[in-house]
ChimeraX commands (.cxc) that place a marker at each C-alpha (Angstrom):
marker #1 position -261.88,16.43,-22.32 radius 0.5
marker #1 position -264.24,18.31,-19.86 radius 0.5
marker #1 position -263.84,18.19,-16.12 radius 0.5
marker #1 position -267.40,16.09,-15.98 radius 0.5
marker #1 position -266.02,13.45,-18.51 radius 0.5
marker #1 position -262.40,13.75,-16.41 radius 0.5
marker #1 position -264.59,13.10,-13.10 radius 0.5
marker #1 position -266.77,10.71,-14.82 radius 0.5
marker #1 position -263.75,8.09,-15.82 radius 0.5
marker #1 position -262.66,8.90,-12.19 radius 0.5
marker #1 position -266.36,7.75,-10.86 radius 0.5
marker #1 position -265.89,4.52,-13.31 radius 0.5
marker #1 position -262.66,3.28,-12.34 radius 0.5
marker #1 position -263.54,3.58,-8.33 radius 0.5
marker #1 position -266.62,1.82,-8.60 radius 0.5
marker #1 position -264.45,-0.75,-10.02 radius 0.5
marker #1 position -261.60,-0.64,-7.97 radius 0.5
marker #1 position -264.40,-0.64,-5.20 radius 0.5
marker #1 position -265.92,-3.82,-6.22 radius 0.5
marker #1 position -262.11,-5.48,-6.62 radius 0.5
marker #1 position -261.59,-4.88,-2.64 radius 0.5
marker #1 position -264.40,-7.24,-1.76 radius 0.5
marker #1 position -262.23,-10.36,-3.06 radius 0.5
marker #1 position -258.85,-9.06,-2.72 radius 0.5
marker #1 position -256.08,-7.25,-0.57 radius 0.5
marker #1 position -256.28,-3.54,-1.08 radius 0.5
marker #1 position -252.75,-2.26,-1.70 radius 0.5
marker #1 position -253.24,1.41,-1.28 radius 0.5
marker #1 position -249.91,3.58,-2.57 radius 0.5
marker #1 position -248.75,7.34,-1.18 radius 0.5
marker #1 position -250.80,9.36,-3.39 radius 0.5
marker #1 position -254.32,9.64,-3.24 radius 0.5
marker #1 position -256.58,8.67,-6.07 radius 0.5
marker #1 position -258.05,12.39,-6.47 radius 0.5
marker #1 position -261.28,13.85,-4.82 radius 0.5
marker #1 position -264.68,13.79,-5.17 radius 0.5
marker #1 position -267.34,16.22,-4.28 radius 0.5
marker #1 position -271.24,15.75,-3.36 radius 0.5
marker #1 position -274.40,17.73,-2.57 radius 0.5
marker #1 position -276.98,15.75,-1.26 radius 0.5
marker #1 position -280.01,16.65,-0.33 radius 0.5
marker #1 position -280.64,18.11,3.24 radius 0.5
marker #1 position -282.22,14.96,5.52 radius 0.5
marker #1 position -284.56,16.34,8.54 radius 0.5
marker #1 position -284.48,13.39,10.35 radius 0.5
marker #1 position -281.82,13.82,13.07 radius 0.5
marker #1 position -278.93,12.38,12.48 radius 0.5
marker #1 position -279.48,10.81,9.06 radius 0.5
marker #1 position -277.12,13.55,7.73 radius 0.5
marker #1 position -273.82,12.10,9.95 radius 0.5
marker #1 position -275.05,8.63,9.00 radius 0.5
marker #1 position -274.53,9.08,5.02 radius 0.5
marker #1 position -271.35,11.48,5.91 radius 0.5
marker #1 position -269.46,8.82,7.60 radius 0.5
marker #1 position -270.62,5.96,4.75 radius 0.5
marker #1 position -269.36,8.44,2.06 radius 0.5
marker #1 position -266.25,9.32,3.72 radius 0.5
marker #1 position -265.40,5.87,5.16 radius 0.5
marker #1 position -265.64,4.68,1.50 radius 0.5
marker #1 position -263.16,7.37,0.66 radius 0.5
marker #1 position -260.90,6.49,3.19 radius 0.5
marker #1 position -260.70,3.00,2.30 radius 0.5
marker #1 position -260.13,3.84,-1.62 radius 0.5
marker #1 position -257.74,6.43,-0.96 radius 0.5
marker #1 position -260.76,9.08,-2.29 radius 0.5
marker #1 position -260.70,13.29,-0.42 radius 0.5
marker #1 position -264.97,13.13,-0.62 radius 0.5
marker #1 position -266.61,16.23,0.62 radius 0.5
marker #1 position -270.07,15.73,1.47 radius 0.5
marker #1 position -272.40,18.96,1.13 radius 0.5
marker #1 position -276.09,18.98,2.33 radius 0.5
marker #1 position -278.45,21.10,0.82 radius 0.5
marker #1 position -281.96,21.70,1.52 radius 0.5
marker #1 position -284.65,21.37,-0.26 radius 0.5
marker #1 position -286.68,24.08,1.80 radius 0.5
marker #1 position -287.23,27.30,-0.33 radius 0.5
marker #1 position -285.67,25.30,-3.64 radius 0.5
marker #1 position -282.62,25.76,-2.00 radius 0.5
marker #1 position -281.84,21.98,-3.70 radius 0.5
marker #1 position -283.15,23.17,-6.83 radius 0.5
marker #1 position -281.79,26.19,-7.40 radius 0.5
marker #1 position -278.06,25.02,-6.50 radius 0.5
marker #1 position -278.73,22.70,-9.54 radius 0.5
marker #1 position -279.58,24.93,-11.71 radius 0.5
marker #1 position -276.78,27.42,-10.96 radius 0.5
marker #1 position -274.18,24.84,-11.57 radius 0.5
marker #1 position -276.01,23.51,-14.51 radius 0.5
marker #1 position -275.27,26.90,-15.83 radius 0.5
marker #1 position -272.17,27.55,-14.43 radius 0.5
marker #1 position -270.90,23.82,-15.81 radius 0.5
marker #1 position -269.05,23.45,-12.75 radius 0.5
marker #1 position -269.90,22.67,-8.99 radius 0.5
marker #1 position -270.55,18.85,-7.21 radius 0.5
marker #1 position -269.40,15.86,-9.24 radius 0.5
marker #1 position -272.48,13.99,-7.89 radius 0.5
marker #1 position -275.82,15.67,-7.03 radius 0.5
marker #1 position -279.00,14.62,-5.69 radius 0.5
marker #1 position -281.26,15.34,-8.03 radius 0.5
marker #1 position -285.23,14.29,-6.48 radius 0.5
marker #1 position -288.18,13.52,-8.72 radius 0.5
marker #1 position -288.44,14.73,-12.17 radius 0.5
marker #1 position -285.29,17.01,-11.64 radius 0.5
marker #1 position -283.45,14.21,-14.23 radius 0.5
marker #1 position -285.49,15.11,-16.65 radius 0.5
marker #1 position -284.42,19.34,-16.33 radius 0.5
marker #1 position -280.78,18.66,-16.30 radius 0.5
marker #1 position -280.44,15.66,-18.67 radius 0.5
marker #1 position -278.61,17.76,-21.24 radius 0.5
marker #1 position -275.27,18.41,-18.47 radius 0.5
marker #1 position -276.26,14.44,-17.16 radius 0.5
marker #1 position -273.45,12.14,-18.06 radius 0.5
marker #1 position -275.02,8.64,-18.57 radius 0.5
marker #1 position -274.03,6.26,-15.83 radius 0.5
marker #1 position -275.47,2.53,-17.23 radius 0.5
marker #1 position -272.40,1.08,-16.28 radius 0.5
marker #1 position -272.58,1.65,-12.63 radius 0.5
marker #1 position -276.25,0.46,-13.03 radius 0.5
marker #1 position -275.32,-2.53,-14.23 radius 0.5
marker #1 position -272.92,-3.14,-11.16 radius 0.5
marker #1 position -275.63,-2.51,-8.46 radius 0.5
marker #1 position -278.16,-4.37,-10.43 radius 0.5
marker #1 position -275.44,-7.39,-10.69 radius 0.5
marker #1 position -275.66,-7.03,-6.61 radius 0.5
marker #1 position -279.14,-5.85,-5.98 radius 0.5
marker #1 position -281.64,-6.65,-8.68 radius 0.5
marker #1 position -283.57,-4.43,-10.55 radius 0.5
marker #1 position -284.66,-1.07,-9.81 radius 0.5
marker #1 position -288.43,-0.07,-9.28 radius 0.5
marker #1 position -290.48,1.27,-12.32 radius 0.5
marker #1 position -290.64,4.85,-10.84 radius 0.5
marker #1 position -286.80,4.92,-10.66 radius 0.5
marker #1 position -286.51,3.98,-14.67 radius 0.5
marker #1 position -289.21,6.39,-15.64 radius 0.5
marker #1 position -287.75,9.13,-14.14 radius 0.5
marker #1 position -283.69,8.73,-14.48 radius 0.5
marker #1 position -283.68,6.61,-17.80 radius 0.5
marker #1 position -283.71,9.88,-20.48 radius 0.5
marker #1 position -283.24,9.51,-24.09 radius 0.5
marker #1 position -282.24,6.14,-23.93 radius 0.5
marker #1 position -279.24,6.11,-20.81 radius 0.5
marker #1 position -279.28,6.17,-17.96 radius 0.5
marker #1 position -278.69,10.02,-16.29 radius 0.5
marker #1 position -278.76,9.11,-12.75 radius 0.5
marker #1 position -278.23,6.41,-9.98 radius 0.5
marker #1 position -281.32,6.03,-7.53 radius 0.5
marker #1 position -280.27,6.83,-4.08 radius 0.5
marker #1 position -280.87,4.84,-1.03 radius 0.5
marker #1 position -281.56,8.26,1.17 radius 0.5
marker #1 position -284.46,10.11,0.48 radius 0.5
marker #1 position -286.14,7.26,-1.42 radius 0.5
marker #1 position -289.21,6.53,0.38 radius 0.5
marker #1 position -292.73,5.30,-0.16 radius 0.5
marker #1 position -294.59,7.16,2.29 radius 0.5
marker #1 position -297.42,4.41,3.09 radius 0.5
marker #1 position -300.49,5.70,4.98 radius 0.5
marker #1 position -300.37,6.12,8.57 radius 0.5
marker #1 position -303.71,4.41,9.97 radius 0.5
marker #1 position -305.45,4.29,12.96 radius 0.5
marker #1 position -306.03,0.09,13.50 radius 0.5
marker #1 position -308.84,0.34,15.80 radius 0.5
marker #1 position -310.70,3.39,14.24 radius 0.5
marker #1 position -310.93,1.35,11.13 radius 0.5
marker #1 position -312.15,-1.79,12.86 radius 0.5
marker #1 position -314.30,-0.01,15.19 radius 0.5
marker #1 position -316.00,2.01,12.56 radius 0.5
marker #1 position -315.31,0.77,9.04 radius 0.5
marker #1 position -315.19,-2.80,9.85 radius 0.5
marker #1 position -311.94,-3.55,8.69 radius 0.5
marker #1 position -309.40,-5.24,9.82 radius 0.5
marker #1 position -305.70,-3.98,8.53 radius 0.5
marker #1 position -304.03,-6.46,10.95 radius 0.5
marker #1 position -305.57,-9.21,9.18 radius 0.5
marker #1 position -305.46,-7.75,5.68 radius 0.5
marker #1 position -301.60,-6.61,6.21 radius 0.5
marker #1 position -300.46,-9.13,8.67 radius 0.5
marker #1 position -296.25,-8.77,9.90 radius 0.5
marker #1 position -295.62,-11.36,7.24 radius 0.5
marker #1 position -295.13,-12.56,3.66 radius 0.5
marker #1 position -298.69,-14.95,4.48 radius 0.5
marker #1 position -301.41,-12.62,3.39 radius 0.5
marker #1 position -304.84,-14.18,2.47 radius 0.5
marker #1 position -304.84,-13.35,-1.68 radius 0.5
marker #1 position -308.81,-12.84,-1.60 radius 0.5
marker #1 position -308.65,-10.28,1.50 radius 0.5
marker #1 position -305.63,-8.09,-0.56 radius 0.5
marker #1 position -307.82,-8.65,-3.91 radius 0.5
marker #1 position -311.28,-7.39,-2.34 radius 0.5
marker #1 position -309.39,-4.31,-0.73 radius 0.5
marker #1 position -309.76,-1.91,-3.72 radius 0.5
marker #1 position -310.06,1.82,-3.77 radius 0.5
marker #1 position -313.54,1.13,-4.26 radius 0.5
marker #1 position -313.23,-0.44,-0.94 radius 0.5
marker #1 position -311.19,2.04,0.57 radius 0.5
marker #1 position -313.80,4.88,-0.70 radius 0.5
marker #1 position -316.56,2.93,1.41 radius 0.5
marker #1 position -314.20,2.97,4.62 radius 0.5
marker #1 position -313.01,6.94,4.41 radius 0.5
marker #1 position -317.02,7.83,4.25 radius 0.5
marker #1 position -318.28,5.12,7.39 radius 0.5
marker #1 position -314.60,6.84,9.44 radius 0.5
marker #1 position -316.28,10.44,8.30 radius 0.5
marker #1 position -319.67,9.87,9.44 radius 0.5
marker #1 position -317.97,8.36,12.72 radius 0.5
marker #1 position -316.32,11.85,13.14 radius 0.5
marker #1 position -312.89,10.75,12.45 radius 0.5
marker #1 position -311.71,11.94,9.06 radius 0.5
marker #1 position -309.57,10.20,6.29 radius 0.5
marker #1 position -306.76,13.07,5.46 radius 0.5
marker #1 position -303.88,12.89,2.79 radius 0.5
marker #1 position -302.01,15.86,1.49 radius 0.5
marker #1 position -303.41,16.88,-1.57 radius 0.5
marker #1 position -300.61,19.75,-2.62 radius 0.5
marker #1 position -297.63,20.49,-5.59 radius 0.5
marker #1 position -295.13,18.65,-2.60 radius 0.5
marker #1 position -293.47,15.37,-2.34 radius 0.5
marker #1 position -294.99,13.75,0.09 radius 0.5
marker #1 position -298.60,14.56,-1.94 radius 0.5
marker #1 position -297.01,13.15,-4.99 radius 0.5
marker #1 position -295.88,9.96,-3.41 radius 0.5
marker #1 position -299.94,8.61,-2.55 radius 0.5
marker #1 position -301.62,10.35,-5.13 radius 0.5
marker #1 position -298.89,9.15,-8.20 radius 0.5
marker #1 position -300.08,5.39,-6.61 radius 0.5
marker #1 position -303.66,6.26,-7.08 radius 0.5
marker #1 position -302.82,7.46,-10.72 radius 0.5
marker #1 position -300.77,4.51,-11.40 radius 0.5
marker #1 position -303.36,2.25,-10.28 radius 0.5
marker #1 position -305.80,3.83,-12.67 radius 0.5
marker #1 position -302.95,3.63,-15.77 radius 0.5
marker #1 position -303.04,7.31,-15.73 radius 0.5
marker #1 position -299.74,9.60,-16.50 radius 0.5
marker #1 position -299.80,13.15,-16.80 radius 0.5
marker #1 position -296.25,13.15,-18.50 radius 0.5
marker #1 position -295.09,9.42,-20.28 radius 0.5
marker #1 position -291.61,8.54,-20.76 radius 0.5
marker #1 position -291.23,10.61,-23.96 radius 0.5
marker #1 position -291.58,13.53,-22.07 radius 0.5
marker #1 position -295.01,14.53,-23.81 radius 0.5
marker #1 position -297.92,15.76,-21.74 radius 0.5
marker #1 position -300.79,13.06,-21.69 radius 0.5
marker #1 position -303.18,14.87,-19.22 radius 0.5
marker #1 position -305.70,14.73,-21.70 radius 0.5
marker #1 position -307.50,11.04,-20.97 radius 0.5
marker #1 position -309.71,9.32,-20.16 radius 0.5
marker #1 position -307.98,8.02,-17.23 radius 0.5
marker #1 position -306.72,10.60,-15.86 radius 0.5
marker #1 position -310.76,11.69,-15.69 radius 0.5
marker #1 position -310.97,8.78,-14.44 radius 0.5
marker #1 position -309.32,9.24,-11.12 radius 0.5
marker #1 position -310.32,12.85,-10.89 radius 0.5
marker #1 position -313.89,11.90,-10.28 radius 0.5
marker #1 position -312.63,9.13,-7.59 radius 0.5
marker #1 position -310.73,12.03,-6.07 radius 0.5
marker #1 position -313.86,14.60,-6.19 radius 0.5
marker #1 position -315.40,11.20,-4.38 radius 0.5
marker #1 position -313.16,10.63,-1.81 radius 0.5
marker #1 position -312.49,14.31,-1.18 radius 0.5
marker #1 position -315.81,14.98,0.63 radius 0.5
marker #1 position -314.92,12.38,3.46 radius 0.5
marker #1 position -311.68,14.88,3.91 radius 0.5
marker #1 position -311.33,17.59,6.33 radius 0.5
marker #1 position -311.63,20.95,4.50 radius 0.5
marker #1 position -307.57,22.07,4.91 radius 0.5
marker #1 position -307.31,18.94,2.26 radius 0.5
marker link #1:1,2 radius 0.2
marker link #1:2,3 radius 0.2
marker link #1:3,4 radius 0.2
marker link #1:4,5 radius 0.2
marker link #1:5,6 radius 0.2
marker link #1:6,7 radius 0.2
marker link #1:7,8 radius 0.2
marker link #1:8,9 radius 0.2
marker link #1:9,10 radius 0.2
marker link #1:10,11 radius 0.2
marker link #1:11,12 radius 0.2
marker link #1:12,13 radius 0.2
marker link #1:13,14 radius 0.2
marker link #1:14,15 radius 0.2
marker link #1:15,16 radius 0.2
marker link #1:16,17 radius 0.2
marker link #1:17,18 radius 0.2
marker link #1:18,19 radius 0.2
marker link #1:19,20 radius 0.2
marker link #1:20,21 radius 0.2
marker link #1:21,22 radius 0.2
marker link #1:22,23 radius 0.2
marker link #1:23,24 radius 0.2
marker link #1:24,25 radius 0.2
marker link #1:25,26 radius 0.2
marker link #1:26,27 radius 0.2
marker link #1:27,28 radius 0.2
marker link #1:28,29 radius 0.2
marker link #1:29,30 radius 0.2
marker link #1:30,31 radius 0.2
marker link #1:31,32 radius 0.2
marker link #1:32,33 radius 0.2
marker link #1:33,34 radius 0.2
marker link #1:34,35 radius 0.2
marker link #1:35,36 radius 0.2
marker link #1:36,37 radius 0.2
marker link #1:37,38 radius 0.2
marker link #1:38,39 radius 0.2
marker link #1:39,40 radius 0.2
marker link #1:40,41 radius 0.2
marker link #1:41,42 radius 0.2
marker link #1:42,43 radius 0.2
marker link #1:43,44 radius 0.2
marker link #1:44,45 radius 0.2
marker link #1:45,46 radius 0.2
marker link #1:46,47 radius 0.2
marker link #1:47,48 radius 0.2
marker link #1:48,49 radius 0.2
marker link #1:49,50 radius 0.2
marker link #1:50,51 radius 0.2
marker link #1:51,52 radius 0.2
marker link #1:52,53 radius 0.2
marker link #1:53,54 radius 0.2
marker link #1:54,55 radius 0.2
marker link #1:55,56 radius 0.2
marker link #1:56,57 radius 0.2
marker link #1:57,58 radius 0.2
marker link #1:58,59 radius 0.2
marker link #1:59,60 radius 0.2
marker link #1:60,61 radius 0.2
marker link #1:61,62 radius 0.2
marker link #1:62,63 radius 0.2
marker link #1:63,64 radius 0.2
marker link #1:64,65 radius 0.2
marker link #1:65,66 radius 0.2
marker link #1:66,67 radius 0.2
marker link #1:67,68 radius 0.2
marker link #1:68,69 radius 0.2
marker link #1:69,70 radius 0.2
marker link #1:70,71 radius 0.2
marker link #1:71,72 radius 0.2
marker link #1:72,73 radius 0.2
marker link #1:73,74 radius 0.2
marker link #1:74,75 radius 0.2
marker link #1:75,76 radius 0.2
marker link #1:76,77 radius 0.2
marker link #1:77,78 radius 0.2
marker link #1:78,79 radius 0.2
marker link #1:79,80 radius 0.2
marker link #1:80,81 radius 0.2
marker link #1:81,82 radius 0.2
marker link #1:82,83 radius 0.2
marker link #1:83,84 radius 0.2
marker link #1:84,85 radius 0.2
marker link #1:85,86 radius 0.2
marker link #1:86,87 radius 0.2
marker link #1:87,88 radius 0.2
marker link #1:88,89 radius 0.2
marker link #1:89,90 radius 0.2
marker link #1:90,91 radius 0.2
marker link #1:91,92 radius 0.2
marker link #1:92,93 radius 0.2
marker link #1:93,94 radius 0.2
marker link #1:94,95 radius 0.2
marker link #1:95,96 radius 0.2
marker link #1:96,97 radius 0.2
marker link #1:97,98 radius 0.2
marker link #1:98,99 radius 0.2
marker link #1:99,100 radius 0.2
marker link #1:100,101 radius 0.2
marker link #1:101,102 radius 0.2
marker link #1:102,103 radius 0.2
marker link #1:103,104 radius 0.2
marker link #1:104,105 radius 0.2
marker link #1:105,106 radius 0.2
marker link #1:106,107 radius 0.2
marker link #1:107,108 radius 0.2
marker link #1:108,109 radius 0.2
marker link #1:109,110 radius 0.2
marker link #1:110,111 radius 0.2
marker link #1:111,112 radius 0.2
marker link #1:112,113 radius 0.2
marker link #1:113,114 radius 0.2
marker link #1:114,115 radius 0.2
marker link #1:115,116 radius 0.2
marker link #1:116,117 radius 0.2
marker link #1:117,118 radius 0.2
marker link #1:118,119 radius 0.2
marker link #1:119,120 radius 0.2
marker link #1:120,121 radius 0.2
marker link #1:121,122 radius 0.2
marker link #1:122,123 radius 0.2
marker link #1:123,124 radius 0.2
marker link #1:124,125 radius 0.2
marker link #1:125,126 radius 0.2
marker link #1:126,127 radius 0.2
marker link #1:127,128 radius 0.2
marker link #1:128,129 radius 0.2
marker link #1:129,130 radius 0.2
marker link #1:130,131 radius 0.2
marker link #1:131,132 radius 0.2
marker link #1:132,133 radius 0.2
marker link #1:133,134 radius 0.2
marker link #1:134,135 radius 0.2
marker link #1:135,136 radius 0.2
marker link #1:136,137 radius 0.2
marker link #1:137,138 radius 0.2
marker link #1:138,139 radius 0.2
marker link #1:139,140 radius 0.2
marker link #1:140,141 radius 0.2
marker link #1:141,142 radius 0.2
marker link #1:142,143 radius 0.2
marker link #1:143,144 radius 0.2
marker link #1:144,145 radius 0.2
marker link #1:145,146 radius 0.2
marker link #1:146,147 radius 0.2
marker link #1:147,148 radius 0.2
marker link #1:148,149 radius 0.2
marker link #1:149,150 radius 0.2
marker link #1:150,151 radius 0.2
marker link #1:151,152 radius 0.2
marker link #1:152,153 radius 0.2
marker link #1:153,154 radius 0.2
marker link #1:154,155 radius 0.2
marker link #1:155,156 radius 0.2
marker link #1:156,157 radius 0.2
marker link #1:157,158 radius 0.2
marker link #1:158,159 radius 0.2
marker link #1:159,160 radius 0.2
marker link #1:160,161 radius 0.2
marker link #1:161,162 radius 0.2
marker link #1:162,163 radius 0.2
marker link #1:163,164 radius 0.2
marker link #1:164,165 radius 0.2
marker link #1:165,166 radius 0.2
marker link #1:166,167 radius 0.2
marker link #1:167,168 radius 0.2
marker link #1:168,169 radius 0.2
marker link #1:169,170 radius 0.2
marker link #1:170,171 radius 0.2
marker link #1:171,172 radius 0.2
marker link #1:172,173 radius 0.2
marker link #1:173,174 radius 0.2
marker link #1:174,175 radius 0.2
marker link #1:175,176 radius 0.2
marker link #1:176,177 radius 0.2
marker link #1:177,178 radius 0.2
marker link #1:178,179 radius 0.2
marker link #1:179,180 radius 0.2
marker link #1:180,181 radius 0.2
marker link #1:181,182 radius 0.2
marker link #1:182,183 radius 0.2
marker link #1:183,184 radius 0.2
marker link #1:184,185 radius 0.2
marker link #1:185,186 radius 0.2
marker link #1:186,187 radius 0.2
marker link #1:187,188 radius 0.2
marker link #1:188,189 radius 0.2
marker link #1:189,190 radius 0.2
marker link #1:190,191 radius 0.2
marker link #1:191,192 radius 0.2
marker link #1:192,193 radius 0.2
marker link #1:193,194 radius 0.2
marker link #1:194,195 radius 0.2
marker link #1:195,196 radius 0.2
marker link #1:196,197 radius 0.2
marker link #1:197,198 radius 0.2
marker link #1:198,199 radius 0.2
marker link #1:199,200 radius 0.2
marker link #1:200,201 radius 0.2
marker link #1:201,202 radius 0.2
marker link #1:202,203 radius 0.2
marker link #1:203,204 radius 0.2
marker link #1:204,205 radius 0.2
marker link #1:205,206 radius 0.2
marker link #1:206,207 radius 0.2
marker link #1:207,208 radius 0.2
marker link #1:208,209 radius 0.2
marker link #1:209,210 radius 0.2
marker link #1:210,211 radius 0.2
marker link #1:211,212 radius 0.2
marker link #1:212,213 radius 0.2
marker link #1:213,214 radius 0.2
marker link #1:214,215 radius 0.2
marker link #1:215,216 radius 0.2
marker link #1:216,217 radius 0.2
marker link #1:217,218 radius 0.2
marker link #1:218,219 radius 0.2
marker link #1:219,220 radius 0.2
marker link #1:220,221 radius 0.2
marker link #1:221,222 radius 0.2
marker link #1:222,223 radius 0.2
marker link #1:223,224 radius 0.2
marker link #1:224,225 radius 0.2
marker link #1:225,226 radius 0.2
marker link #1:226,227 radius 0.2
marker link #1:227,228 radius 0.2
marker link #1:228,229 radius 0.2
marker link #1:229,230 radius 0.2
marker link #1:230,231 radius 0.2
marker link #1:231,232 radius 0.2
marker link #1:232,233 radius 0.2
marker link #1:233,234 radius 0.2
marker link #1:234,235 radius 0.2
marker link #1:235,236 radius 0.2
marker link #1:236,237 radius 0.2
marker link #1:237,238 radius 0.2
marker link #1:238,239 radius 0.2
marker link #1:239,240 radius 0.2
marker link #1:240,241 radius 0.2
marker link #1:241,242 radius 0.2
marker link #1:242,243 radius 0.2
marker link #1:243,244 radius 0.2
marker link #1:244,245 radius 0.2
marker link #1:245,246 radius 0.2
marker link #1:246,247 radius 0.2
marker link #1:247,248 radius 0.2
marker link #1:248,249 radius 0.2
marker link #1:249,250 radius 0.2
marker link #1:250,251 radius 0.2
marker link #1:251,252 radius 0.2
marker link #1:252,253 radius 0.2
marker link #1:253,254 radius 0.2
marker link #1:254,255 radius 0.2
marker link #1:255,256 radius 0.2
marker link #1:256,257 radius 0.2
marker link #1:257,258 radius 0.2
marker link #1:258,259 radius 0.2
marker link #1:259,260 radius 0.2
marker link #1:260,261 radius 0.2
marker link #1:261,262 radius 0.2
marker link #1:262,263 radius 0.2
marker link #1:263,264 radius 0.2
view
């Protein structure tokens, strides 16, 4: 039995054990239950790192657990790079933050968790699309989606620019409630969204989103895509740049691109 599949009972029985403590007295005994090491990625807001620290920790405190927390950042690869030396090594953190498509590159040392998916989906509910297209692999499971890190990067707007100049009203099209008017959200299409980014560039104030092989560009753009049905890579893994969706929403971007700034 390898150290992973050793580690990966380990991982099993805790999360059980874990769930057992809710509903009854934990009777913890001299000896500890083993260790567990993680490398996570690198947070840059301050103090999210001591945040998840003292959640992982305090978890292994109360389940008897030695958990070493590593952070590792993602500038330079750093993240990526770790990964792939201890995907080669076959030895290094027993859980790892793998971001994006980085499932899909190390699915062959992955150990399939659909048990412990199961568990939080008992709790939770199911998990977004996105997280099943890119950590279900060859029919399992290969990773758990993370709470940090996980983030939908919405557009960061400028209320009265676009009421002042586009004539629209995001307060009353995204109101601070559940009570949104079904015909506003319906007639707000990209379509419309084109018509507002040209009236804000002929106003002077420009319409900019990262347009770059980063994160944060993936995040807005893959909506756009998905909102087209367009998928450069589908869940087999096979490259489906070649459509006519995908050409699709490259003429909508060669649109919307001349209402950017140039640095877009």
């Amino acid at each position: 039995m390898s150290k992973f599949q050793k580690r990966r009972d380990f991982i099993k029985t805790t999360a059980a054990a874990g769930a057992v403590v809710i509903s009854a007295p934990y009777i913890k005994g001299c000896s500890s239950a083993g260790k567990l090491s993680l490398g996570l990625w690198d947070h840059w807001v301050p103090g999210a790192n001591d945040v998840t620290r003292e959640i992982c920790e305090s978890w292994g405190r109360d389940n008897g657990v030695e958990v070493t927390v590593d952070f590792i950042t993602s500038i330079g690869n750093k993240l990526l790079l770790t990964a792939q030396a201890e995907s080669r090594a076959k030895n290094g953190h027993d859980i790892y933050s793998l971001v994006l498509w980085m499932p899909s590159m190390f699915r062959h040392r992955l150990l399939p968790v659909d048990d412990l998916i199961e568990i939080i989906k008992e709790k939770h509910g199911e998990f977004s699309t996105s997280a099943k297209f890119l950590a279900y692999l060859d029919g399992n499971w290969r990773g758990v989606p993370a709470p940090t890190g996980s983030m939908s990067d919405p557009m960061v707007s400028r209320i009265d620019f676009f009421k002042d100049h586009a004539g629209v009203d995001l307060q009353t099209l995204f109101p601070a409630s559940r009570n949104r008017e079904k015909k506003l959200i319906d007639a707000w299409t990209y379509e419309a969204f084109l018509e507002a980014a040209k009236k804000l560039h002929l106003a002077g104030k420009f319409f900019g989103a990262a347009i770059a092989a980063t994160p944060d560009s993936n995040r807005w753009t893959g909506a756009l895509f998905a909102a087209y049905g367009a998928e450069l890579v589908n869940e087999s893994g096979d490259i489906v740049v070649d459509s006519d969706q995908v050409r699709e929403v490259l003429e909508y971007l060669s649109r919307l691109t001349q209402y950017m700034p140039d640095s877009i």
